[in-house]
N, CA, C and O of each residue as an XYZ file, in Angstrom:
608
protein
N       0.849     -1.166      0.000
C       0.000      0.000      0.000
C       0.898      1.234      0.000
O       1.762      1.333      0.872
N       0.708      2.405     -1.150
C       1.511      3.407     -0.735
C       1.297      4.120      0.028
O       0.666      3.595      0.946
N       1.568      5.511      0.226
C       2.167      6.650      1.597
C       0.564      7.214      1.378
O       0.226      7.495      2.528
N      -0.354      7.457      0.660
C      -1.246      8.500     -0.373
C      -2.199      7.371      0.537
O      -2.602      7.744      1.638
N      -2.519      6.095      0.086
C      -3.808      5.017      0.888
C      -3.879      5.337      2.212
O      -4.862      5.639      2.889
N      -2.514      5.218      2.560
C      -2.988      4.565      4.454
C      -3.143      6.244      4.760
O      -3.463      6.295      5.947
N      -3.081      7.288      4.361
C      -3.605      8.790      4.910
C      -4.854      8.745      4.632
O      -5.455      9.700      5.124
N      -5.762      7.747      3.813
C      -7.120      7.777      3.383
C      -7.871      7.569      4.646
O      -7.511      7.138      5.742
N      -9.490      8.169      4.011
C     -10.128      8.028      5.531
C     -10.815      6.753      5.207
O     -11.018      6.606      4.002
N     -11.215      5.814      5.966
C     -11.621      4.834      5.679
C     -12.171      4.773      6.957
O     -11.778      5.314      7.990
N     -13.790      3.549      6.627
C     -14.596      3.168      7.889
C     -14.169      2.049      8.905
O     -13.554      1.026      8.603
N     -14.555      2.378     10.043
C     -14.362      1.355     10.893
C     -14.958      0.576     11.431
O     -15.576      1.118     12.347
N     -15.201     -0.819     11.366
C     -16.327     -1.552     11.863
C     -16.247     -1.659     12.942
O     -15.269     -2.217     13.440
N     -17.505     -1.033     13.869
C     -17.170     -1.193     15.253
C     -18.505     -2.335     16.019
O     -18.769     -2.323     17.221
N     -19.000     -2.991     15.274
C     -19.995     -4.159     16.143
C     -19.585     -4.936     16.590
O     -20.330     -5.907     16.717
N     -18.253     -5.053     17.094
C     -18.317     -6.122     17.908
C     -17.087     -5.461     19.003
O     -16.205     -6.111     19.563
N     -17.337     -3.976     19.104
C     -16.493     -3.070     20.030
C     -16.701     -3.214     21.494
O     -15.915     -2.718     22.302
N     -17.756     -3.890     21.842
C     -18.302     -4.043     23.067
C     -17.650     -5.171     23.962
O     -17.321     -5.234     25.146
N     -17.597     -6.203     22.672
C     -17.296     -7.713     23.183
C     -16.139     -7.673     24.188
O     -15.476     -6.640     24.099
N     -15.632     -8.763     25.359
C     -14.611     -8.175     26.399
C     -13.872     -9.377     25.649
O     -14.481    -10.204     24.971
N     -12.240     -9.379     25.885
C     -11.594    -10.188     24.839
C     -10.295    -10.266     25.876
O      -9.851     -9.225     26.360
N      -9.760    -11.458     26.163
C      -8.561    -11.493     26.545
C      -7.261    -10.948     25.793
O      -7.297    -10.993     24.563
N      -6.246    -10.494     26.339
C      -4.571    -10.233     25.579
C      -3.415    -10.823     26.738
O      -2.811    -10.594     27.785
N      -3.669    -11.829     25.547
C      -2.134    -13.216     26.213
C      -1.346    -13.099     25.742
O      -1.389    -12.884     24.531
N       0.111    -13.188     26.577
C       0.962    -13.327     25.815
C       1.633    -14.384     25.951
O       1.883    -14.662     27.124
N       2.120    -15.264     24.977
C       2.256    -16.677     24.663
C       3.948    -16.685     24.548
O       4.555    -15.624     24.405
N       4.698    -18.080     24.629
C       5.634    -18.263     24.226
C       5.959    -18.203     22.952
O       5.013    -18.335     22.176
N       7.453    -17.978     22.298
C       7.317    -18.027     20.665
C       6.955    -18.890     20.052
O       6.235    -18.707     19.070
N       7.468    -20.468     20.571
C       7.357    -21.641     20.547
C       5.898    -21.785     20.172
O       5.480    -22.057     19.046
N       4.991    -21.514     21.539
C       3.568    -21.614     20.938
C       2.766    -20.709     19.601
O       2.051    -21.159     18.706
N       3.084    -19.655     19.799
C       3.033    -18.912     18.322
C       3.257    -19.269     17.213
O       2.607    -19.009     16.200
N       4.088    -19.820     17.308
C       4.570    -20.695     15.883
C       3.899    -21.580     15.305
O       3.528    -21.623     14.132
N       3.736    -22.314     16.158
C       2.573    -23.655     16.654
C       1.347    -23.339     15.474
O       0.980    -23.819     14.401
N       0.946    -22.159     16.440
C      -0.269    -21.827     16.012
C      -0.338    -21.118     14.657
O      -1.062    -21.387     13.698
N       0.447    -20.287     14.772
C       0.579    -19.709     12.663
C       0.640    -20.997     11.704
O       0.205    -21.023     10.553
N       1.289    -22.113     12.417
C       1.790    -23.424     11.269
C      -0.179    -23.961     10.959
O      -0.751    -24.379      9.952
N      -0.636    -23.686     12.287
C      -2.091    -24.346     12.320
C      -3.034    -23.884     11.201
O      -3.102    -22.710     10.836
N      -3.686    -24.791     10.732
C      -4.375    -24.578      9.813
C      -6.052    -23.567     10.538
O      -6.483    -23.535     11.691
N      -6.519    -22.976      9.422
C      -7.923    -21.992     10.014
C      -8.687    -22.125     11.280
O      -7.759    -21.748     11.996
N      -9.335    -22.286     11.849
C     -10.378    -22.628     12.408
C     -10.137    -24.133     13.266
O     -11.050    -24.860     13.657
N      -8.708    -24.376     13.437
C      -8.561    -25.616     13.966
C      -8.339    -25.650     15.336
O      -7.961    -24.545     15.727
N      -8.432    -26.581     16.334
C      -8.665    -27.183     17.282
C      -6.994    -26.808     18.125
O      -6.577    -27.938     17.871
N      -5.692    -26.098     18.942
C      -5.025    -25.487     19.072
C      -4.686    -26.134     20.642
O      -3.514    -26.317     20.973
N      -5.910    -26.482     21.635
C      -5.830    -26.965     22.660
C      -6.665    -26.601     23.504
O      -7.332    -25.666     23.059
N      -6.997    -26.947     24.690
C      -7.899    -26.817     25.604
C      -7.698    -25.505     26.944
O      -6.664    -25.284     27.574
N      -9.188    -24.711     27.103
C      -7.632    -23.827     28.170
C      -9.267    -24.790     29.199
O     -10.327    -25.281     28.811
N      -8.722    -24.654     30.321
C      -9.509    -25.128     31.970
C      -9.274    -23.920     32.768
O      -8.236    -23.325     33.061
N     -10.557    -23.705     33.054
C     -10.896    -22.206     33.751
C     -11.463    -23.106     35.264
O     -12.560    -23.663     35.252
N     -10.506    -23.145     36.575
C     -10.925    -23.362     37.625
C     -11.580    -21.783     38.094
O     -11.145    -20.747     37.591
N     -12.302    -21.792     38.771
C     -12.961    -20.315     40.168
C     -12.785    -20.890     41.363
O     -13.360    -21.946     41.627
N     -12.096    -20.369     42.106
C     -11.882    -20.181     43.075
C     -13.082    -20.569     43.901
O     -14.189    -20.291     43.439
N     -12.985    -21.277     45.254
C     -13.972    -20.580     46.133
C     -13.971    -19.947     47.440
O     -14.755    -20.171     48.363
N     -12.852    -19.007     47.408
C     -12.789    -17.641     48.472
C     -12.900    -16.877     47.208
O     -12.412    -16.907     46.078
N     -13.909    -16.054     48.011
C     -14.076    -14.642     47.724
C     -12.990    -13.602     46.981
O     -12.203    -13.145     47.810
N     -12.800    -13.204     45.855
C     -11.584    -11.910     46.022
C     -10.310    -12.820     45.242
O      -9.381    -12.139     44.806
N     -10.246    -14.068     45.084
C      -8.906    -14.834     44.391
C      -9.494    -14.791     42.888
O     -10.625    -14.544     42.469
N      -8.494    -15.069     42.351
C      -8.717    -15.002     41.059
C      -8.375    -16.751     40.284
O      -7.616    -17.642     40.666
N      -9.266    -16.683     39.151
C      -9.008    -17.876     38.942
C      -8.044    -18.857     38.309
O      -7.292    -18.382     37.458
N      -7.964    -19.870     38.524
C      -6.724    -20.979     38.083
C      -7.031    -21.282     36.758
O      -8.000    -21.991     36.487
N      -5.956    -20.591     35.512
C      -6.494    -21.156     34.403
C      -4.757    -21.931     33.699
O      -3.565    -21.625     33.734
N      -5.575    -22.992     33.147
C      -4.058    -24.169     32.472
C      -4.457    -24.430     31.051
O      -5.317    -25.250     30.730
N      -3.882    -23.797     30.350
C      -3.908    -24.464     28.700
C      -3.312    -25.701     28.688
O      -2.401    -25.832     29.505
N      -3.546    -26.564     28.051
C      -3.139    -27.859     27.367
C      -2.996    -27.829     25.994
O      -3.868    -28.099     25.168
N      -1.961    -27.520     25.808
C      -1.735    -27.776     24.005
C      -1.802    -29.214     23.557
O      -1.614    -30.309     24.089
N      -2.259    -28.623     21.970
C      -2.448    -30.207     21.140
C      -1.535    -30.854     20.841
O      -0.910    -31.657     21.533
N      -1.360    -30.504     19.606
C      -0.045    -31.321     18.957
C       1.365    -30.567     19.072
O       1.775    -30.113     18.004
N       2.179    -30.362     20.213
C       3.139    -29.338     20.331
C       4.108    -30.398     19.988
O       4.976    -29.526     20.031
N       4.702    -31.349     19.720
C       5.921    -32.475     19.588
C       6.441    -32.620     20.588
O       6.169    -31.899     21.547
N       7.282    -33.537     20.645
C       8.117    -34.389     21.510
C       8.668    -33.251     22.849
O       8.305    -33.382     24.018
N       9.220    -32.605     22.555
C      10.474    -31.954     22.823
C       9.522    -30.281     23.516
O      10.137    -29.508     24.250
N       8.569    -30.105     23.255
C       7.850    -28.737     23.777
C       6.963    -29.094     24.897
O       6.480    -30.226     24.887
N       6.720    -28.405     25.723
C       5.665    -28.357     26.553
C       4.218    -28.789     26.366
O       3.842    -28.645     25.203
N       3.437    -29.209     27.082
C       1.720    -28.928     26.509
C       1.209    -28.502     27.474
O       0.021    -28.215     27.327
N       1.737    -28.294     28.676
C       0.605    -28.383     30.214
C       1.529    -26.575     30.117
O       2.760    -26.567     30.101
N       0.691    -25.151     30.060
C       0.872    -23.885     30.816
C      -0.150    -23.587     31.839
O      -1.344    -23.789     31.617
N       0.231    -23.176     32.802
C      -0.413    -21.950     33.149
C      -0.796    -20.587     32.925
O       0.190    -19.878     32.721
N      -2.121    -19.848     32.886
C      -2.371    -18.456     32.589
C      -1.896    -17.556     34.354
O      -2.350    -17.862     35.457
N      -0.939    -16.505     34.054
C      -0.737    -15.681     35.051
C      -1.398    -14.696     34.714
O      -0.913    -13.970     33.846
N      -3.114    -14.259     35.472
C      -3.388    -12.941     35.283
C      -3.264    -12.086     36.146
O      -2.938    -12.340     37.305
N      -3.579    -10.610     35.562
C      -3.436     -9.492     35.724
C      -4.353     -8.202     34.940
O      -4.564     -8.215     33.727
N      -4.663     -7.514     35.519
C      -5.661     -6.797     35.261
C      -5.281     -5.774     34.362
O      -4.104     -5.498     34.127
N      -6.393     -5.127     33.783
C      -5.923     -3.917     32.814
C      -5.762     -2.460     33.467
O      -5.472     -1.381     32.949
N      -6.139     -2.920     35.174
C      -6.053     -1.427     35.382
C      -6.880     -0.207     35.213
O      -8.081     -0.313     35.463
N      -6.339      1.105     34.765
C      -7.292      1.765     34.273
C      -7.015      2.378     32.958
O      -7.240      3.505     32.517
N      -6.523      1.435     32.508
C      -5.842      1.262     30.137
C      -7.277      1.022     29.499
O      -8.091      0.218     29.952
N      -7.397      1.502     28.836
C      -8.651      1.072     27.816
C      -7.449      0.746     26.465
O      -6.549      1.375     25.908
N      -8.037     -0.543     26.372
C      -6.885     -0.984     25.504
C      -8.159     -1.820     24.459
O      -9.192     -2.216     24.998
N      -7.931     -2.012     22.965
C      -9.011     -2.381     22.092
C      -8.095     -2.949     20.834
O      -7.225     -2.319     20.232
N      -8.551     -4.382     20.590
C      -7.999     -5.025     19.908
C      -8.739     -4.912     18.431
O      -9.879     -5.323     18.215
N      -7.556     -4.042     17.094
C      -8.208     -3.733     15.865
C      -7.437     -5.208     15.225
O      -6.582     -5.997     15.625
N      -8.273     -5.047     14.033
C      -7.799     -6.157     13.008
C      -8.468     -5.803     11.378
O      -9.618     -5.614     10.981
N      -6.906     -5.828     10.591
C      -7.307     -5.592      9.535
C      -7.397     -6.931      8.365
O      -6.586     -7.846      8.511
N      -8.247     -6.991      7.397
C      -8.479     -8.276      6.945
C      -8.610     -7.767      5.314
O      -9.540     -7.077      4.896
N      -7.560     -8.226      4.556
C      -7.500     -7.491      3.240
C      -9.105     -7.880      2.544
O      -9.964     -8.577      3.082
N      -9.173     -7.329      1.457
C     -10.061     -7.691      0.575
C      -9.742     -7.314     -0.970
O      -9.596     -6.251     -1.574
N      -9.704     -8.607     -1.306
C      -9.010     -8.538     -2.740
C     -10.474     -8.355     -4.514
O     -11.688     -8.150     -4.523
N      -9.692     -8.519     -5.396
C     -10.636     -7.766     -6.390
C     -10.097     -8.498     -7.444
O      -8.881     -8.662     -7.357
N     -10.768     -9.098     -8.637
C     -10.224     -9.208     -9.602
C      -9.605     -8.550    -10.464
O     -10.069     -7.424    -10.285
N      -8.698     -8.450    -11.478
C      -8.157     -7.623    -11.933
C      -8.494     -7.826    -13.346
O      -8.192     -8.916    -13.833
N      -9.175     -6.793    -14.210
C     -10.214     -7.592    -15.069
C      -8.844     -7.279    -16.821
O      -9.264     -7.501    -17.957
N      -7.580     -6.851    -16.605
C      -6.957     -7.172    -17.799
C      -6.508     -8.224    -17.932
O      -6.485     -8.890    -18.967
N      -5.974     -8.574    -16.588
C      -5.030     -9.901    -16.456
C      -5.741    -10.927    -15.792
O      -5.221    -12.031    -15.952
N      -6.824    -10.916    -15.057
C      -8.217    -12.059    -14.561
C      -7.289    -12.445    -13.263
O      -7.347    -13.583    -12.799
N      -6.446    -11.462    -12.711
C      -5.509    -12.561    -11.211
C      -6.292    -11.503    -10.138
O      -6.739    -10.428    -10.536
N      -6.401    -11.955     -8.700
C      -6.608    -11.456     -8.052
C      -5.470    -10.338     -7.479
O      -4.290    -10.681     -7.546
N      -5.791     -9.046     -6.933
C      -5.147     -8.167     -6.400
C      -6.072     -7.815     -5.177
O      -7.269     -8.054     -5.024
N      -5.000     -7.053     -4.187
C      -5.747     -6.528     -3.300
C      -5.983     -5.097     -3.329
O      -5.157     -4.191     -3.227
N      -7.555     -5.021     -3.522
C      -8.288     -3.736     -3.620
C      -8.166     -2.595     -2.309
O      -7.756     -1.439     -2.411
N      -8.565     -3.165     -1.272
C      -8.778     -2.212     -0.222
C      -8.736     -3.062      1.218
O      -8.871     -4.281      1.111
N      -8.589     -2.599      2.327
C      -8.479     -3.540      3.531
C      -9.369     -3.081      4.807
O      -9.327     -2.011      5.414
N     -10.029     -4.002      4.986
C     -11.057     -3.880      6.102
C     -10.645     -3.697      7.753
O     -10.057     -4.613      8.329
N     -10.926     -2.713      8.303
C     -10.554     -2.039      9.304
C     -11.431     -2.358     10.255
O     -12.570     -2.006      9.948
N     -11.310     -3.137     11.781
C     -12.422     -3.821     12.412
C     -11.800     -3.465     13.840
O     -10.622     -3.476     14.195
N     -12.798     -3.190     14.447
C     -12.602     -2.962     16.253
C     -13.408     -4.629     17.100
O     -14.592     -4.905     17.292
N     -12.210     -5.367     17.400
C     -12.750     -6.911     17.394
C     -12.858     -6.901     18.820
O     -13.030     -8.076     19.144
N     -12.845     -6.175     19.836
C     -13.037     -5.492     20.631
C     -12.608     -5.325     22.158
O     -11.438     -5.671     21.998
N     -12.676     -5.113     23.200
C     -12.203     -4.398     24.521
C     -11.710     -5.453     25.219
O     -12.355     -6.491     25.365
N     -10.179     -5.208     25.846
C      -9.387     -6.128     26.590
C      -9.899     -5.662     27.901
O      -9.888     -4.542     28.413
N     -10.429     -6.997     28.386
C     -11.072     -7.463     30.105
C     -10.209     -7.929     31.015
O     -10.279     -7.548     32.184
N      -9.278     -8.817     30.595
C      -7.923     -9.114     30.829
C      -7.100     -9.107     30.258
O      -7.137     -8.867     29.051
N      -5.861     -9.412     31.019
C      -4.868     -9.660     30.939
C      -3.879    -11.070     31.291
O      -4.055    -11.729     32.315
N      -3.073    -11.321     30.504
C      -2.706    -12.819     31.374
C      -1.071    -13.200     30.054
O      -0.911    -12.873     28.878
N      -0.275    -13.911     30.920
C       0.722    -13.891     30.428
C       0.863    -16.414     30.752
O       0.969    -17.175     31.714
N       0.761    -16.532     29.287
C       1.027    -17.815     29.188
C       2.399    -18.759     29.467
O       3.267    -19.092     28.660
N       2.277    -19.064     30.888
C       3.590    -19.750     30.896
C       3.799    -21.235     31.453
O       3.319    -21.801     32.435
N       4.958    -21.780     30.170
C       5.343    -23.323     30.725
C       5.226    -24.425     31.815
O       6.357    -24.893     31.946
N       4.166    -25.181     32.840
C       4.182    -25.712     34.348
C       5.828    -26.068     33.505
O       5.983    -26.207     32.292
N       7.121    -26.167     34.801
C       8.301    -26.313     34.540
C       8.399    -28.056     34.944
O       8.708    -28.364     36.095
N       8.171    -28.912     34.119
C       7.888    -30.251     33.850
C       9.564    -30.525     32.965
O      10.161    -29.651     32.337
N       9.998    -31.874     33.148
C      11.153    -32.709     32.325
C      10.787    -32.187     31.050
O      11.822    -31.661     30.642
N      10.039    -32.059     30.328
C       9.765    -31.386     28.771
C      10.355    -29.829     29.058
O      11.363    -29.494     28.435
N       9.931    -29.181     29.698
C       9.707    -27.551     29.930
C      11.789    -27.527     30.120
O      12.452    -27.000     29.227
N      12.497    -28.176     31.390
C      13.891    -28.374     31.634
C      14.455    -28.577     30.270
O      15.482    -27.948     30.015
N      13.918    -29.410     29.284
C      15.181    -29.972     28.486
C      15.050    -29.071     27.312
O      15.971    -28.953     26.503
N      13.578    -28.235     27.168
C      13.808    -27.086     26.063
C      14.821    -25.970     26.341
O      15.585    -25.378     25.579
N      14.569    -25.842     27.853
C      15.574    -24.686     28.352
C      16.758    -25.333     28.300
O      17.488    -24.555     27.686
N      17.297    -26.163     28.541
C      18.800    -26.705     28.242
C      19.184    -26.629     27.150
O      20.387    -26.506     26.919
N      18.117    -26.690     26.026
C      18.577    -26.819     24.771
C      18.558    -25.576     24.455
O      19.400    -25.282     23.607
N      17.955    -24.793     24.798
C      17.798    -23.222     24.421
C      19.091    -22.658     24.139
O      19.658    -22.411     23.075
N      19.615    -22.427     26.049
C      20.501    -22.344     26.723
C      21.641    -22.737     25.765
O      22.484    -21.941     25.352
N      21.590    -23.906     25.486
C      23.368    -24.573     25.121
C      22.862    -24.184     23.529
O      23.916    -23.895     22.962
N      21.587    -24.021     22.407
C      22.233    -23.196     21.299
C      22.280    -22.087     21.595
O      22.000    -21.689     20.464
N      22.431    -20.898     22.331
C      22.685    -19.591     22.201
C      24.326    -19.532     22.815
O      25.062    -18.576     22.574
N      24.611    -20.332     23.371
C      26.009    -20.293     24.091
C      26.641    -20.614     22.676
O      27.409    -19.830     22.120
N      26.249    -21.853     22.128
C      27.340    -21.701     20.654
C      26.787    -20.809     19.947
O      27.641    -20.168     19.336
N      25.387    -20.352     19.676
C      25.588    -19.079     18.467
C      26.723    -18.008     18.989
O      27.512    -17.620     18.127
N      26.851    -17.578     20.113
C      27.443    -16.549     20.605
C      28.915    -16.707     20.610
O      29.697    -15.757     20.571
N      29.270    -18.015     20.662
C      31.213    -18.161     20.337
C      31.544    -18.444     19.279
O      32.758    -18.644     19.231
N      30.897    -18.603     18.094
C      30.847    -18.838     16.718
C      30.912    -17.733     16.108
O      31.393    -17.851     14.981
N      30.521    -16.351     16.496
C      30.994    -15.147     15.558
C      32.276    -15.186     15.445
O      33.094    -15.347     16.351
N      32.557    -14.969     13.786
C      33.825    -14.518     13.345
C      33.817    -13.524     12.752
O      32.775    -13.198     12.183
N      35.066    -12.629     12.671
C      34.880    -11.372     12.088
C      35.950    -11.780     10.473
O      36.093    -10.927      9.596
């Protein structure tokens, strides 16, 4: 898109601005995971325990699906509140056009969406299990050789 588009005024879909929406932040490992994942697919289970005192907040554990041998599947969610941030999750979703000299698709214009208001907060991390140890060892021992391997 050039410099001239993105100064354009364009609409914003805001129906679903209301909705309250978590913002996790995940390991890279799991990110990856999930970009490799195909649409609308099945990613893993999260388990939402509640508490029962008053005032605690609740116990939540993702279980990933198919993470391989060597990665984690059992996290914990650490939350944390938003405070007083009004924070709002946009998402843009191209929309393409035929191109009627050459018949290929191009992208025409891109849809601008307010998918809507962060309720929480919560940061996704590893239960530290024999899987969780031997990624960090391995982590650990490739960054020690990337780092003595520079040559000038």
């Amino acid at each position: 898109m050039n410099l001239e588009k993105a100064h354009d005024v364009r609409e914003v879909d805001t129906a679903a601005a209301g909705r309250g929406v978590w913002l996790v932040k995940v390991p890279k490992y799991l990110s990856e995971i999930w970009k490799e994942s195909t649409p609308n697919s099945d990613v893993g289970k999260l388990k939402i325990t509640r508490s029962k005192l008053p005032g605690q907040k609740p116990e939540v554990i993702f279980t990933a699906k198919d993470t391989g041998n060597d990665i984690p599947k059992d996290h914990k969610f650490v939350l944390t509140g938003v405070g007083t941030q009004n924070l709002v999750v946009f998402s843009k979703t191209p929309i393409f056009g035929e191109n009627s000299t050459t018949g290929t698709k191009e992208l025409v214009s891109e849809k601008i969406a307010v998918d809507g208001k962060v309720i929480q907060r919560a940061e996704c991390r590893p239960i530290a299990d024999e899987k969780y140890k031997k990624l960090k060892r391995y982590v650990s021992h490739y960054n020690s050789i990337r780092n003595t391997d520079i040559t000038f």
